[in-house]
C-alpha positions in Angstrom: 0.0 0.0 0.0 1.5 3.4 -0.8 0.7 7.1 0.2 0.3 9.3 -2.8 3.7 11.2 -1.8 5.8 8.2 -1.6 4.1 6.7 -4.8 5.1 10.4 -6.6 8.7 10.1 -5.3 9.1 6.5 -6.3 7.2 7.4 -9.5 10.0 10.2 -10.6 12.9 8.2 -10.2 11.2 5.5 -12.5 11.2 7.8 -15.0 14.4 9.7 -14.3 16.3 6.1 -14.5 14.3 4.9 -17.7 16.0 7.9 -19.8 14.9 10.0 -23.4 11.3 8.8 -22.2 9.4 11.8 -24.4 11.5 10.6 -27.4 11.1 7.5 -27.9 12.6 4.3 -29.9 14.1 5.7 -32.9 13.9 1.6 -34.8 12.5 -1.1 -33.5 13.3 -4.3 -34.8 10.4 -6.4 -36.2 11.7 -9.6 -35.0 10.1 -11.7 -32.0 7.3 -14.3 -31.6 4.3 -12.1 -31.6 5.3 -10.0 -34.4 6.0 -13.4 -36.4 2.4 -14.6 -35.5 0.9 -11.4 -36.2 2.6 -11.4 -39.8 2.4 -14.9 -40.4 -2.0 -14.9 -39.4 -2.5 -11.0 -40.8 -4.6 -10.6 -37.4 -3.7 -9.2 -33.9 -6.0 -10.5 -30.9 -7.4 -8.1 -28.6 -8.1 -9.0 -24.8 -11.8 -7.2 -23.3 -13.3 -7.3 -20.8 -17.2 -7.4 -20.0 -18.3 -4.8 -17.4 -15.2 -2.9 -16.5 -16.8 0.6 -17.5 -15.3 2.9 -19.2 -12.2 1.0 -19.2 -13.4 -1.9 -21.1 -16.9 -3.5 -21.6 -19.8 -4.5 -24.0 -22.2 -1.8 -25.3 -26.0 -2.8 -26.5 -24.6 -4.4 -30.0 -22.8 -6.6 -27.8 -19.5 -4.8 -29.4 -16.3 -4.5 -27.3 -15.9 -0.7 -26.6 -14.3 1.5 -24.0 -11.4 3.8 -23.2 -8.7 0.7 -23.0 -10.0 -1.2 -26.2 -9.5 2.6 -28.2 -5.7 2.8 -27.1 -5.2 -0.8 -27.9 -6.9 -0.1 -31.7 -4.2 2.6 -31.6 -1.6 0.0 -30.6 -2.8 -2.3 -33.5 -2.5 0.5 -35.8 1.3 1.2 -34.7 2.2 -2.4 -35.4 0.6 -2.8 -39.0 2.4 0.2 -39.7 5.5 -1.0 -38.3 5.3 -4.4 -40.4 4.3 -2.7 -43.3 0.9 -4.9 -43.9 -1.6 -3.7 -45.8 -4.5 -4.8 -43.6 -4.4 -5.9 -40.1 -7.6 -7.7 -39.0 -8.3 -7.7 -35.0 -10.4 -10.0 -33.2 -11.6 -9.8 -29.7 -12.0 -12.6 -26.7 -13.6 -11.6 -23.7 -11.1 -12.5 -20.7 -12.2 -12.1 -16.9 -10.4 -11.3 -14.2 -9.1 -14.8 -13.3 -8.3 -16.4 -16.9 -6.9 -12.7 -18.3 -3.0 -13.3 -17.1 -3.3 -17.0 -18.5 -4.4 -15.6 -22.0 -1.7 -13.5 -22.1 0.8 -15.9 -21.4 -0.4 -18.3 -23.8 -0.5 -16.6 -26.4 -4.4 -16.6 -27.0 -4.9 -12.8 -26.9 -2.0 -10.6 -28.1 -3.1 -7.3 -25.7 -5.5 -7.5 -22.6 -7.2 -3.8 -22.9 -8.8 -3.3 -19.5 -8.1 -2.6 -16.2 -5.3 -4.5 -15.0 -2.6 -3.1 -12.4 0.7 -3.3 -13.0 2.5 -5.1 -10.2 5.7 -6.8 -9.6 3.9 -10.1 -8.7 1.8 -9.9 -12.4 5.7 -8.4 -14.2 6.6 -12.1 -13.5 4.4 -13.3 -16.0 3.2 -10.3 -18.3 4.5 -7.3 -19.2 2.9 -4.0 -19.3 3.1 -0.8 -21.4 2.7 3.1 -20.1 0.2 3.2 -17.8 -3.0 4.8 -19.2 -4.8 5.5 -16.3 -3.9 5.8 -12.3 -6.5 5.0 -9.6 -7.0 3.2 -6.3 -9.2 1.2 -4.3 -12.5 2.2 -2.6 -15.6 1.0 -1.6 -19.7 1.1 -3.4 -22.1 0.8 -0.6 -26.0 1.4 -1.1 -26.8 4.9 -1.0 -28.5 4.6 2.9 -25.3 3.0 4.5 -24.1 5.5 7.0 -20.4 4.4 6.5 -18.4 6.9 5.4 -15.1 4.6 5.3 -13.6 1.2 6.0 -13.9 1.9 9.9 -17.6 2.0 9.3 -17.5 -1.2 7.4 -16.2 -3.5 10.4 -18.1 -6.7 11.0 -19.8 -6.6 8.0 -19.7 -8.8 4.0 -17.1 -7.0 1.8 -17.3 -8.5 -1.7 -14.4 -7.9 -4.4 -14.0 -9.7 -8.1 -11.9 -12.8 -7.6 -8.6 -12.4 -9.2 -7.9 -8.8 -8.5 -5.7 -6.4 -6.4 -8.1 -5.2 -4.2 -9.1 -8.4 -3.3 -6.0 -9.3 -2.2 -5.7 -5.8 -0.8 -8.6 -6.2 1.4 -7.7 -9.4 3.0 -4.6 -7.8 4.1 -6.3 -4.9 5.4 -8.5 -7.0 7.3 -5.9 -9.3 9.3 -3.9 -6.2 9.7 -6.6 -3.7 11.3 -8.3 -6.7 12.5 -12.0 -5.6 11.1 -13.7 -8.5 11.3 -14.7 -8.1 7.8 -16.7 -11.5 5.6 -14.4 -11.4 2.5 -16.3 -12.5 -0.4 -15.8 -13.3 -3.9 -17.6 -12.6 -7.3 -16.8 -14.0 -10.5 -17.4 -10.3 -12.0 -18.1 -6.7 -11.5 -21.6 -6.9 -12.6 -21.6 -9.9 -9.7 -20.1 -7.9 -7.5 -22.4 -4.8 -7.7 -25.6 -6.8 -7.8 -24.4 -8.5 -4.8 -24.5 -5.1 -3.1 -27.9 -4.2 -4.8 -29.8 -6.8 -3.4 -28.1 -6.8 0.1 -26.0 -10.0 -0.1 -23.0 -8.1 0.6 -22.2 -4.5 2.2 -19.7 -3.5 0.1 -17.8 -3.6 -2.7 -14.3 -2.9 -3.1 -12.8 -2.0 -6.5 -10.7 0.7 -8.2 -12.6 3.8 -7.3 -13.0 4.5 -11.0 -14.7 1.5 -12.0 -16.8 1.8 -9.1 -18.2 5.2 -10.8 -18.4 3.6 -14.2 -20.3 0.8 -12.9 -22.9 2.8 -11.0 -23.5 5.1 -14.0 -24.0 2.0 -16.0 -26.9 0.4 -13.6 -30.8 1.5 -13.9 -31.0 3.3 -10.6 -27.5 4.7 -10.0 -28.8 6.9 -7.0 -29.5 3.8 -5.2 -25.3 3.2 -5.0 -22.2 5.6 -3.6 -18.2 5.3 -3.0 -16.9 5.7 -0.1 -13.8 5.8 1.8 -10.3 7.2 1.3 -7.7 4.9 -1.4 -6.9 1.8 -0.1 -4.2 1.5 -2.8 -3.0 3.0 -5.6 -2.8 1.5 -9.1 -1.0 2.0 -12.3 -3.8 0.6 -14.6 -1.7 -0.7 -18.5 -2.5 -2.6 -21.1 -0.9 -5.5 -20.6 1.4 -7.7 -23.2 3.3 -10.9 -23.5 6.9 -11.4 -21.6 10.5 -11.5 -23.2 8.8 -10.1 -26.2 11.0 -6.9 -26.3 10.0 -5.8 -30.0 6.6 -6.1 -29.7 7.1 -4.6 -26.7 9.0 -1.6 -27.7 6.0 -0.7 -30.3 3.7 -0.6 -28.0 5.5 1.5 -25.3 6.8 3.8 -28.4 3.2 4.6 -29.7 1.7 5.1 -26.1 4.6 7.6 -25.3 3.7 9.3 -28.8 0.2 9.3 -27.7 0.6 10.9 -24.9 3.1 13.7 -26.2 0.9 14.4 -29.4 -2.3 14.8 -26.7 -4.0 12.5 -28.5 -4.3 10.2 -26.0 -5.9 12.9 -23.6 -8.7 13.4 -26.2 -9.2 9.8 -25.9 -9.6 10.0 -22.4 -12.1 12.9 -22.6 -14.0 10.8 -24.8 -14.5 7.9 -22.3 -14.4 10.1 -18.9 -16.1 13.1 -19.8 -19.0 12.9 -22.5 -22.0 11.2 -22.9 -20.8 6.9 -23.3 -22.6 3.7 -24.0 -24.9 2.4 -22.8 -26.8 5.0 -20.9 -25.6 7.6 -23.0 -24.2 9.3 -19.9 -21.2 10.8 -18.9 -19.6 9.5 -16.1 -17.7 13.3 -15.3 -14.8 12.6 -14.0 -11.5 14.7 -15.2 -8.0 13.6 -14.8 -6.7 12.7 -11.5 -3.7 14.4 -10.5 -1.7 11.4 -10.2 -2.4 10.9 -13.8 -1.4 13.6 -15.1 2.0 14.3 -13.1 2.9 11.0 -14.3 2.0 11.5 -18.1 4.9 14.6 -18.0 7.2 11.7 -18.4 5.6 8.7 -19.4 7.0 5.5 -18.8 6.8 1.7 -18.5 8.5 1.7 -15.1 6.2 1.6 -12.3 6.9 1.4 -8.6 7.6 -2.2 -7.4 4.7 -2.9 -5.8 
């Protein structure tokens, strides 16, 4: 668990060490397994998720849509251009929370464009590009629970989507404060939230962000609120295979130039700030500041926790 001013000092020397970060690559090979799968099938497969709003998700068509899928069709884009293909077809395949890392690693999906954190424990199986968005744990509650934060939650069902940081988050929290807290599990957000809907659980703890996405997205969002102050912080990246430097360095090289061009801000005001599927609402929330103080230099290199 970090503080937001050890997580900004740590976060500076990342990108101090990593070096000509607003440059870039100046080549990159087009070597490496991916890359020869991608050339040798003329597709690139995309990793979505369901309900992780506006991150990821399904709209009404049942199409994959959302903040992280647009940066990953940006990411597709780089790489056709990079192996000089005419046409580059992308598929998507809906991953969850517990089968995304898996995918990744073999080989099934060539991106995951969600929600994921970047951690050291996960960098031992994936990797992960710039970080496209920065958040942290909280809690949803119904709308009439007088808890304002986690104190308030003591002795009661805390629900979080198996699979995930805050899960594990929460379980530590628990032993260490000694809350008393009935850790469940959900196979999904949507679970998760519904859980808390009908009363079956109390809470629901998830990156603060999705928490808002996901009440926006339900038919009476009044009914729900967050709650409570961060009870981590997390680099949120699209996330790629390991020991794949070259397909690596694309990626890493277009999200930089993203970021410098702006580009990918417009993206985000797309997603964060007007009117989205599939309410048609906007879910108003501007940049954090931990966002953008860590888009000045952006890098791959995150804290190790």
């Amino acid at each position: 668990m970090l503080n937001t001013s050890r997580w900004n000092r740590l976060r500076r020397s990342a990108a101090m060490a990593s070096g000509m970060l607003l440059i870039g690559l100046s080549s990159v090979a087009t070597a490496g397994p991916t890359l020869d799968h991608i050339r040798q099938t003329g597709k690139i497969v995309l990793g979505h998720r369901e309900s992780s709003v506006p991150f990821s998700y399904m709209d009404a068509d049942k199409h994959a849509v959302g903040y992280a899928v647009d940066l990953c069709q940006r990411l597709a884009e780089a790489v056709r251009k990079k192996l000089d293909m005419k046409s580059l077809t992308i598929e998507y395949l809906m991953v969850t929370p517990s089968n995304r890392i898996a995918l990744v690693e073999e080989g099934k999906i060539d991106m995951e464009c969600g929600s994921t954190t970047n951690n050291a424990e996960r960098r031992n199986k994936v990797a992960f590009t710039v970080p496209h968005y920065i958040t942290g744990a909280r809690f949803m509650v119904r709308a009439d629970d007088k808890a304002t934060d986690i104190v308030g939650l003591e002795g009661k069902r805390v629900v979080s989507t198996k699979g995930t940081t805050p899960l594990k988050a929460i379980e530590r929290t628990n032993k260490e404060r000694v809350l008393r807290l009935t850790i469940q599990e959900a196979a999904d957000h949507a679970r998760a939230v519904e859980m808390v809907e009908k009363g079956e659980s109390d809470a629901f703890v998830m990156d603060d962000v999705l928490l808002y996405g996901l009440i926006a997205s339900r038919a009476q969002p009044e009914k729900l609120k967050v709650i409570g102050k961060f009870l981590t912080i997390e680099p949120l990246a699209i996330m790629l295979p390991k020991n794949d430097p070259e397909f690596k360095a694309i990626a890493d090289q277009e999200m930089k130039r993203l970021i410098v061009s702006r580009e990918a801000y417009a993206i985000y005001d797309r997603w964060f700030l007007k009117p989205i599927p599939p309410r048609n609402t906007p879910l108003n929330l501007p940049m954090n500041y931990l966002l953008r103080d860590f888009w000045k230099y952006p890098t791959d290199q995150v804290p190790a926790g």
